[in-house]
N, C-alpha and C positions, 0 to 999 in steps of 0.2 A: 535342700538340693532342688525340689520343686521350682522354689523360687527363681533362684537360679536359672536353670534353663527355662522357666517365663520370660526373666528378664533379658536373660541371649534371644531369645525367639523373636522377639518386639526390636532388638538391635538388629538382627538381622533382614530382618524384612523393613526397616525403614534405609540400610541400606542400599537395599537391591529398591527399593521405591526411588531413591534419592539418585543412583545409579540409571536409572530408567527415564527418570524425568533429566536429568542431565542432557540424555542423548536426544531427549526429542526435542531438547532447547536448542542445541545443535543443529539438529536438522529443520530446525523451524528456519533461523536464520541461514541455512545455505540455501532454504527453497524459496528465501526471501530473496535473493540473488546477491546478497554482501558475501564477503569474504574476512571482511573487518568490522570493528564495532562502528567506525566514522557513516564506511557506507551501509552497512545497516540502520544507522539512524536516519541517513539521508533518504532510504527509502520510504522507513515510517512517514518521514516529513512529505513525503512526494505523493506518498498513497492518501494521506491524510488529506493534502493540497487535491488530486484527482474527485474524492469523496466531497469536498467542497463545492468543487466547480459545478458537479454530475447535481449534486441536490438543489446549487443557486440553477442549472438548468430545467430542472422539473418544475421549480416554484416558479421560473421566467413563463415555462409553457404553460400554467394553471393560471397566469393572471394574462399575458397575451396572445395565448392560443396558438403559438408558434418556438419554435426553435430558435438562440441567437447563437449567435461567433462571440468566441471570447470577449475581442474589441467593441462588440454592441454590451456586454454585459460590464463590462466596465465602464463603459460611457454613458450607462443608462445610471450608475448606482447601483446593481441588485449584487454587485460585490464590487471589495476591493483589498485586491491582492497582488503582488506580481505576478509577469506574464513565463516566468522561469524559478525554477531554485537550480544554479546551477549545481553538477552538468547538465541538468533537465531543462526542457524548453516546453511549456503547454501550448496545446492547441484544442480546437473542438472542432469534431467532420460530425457534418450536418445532413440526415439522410430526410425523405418523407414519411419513415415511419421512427427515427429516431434520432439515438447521437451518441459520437463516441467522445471521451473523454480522452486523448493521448497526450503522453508524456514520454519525448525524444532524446534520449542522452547524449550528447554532441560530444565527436569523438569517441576514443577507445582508451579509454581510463583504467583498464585490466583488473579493475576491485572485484570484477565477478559480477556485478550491479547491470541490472537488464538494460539492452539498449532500449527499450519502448516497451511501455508499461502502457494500460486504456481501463477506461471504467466505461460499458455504455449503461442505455436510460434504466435497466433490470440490479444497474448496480454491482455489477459480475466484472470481478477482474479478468484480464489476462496480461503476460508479457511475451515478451521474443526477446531473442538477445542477439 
């Protein structure tokens, strides 16, 4: 009988684990801003593109001591990617103490998907919708 309720006990707490990690997979991808698995992919893809840009920006300013624009970092070579994943459109705003990395979703596509996502130079997301 011991056994027994061992073996229930180990059943039941894997799952109320499995129960718990469900929800918070859930609320991972809502606070990702998808609604669906498409546009949840399309963000990883977009964040990942953001992380791109922000690191080719830091390594641009360690070898010429300055900030460029998208269009200068593609015409120099220090990447090459497009300038969008649609609906997203990148851009880079170029301050004297830094940069932000933004990504503009054109239009109102309704998947829940942020309309503007940014990486600045610390690496730190943010979005708005």
């Amino acid at each position: 009988m011991g056994r027994l309720f061992g073996f229930l006990s180990v059943v039941v707490v894997l799952a109320v684990g499995m129960y718990i990690y469900s929800k918070q997979a859930q609320s991972s991808s809502a606070a990702a801003g998808a609604n669906n698995p498409r546009a949840a992919i399309n963000i990883a893809g977009v964040k990942s593109d953001l992380i791109s840009i922000a690191t080719t920006e830091r390594r641009y300013y360690a070898t010429e001591g300055k900030y460029a624009s998208l269009d200068e970092l593609i015409s120099t070579n220090y990447i090459t990617m497009a300038r969008q994943r649609p609906p997203y459109s990148y851009e880079i705003q170029i301050s004297s103490s830094g940069f932000r990395v933004v990504a503009t979703r054109a239009g109102d596509d309704g998947s829940g998907t942020p309309a503007q996502l940014s990486v600045d130079e610390n690496m730190e997301f943010q979005t708005s919708e």
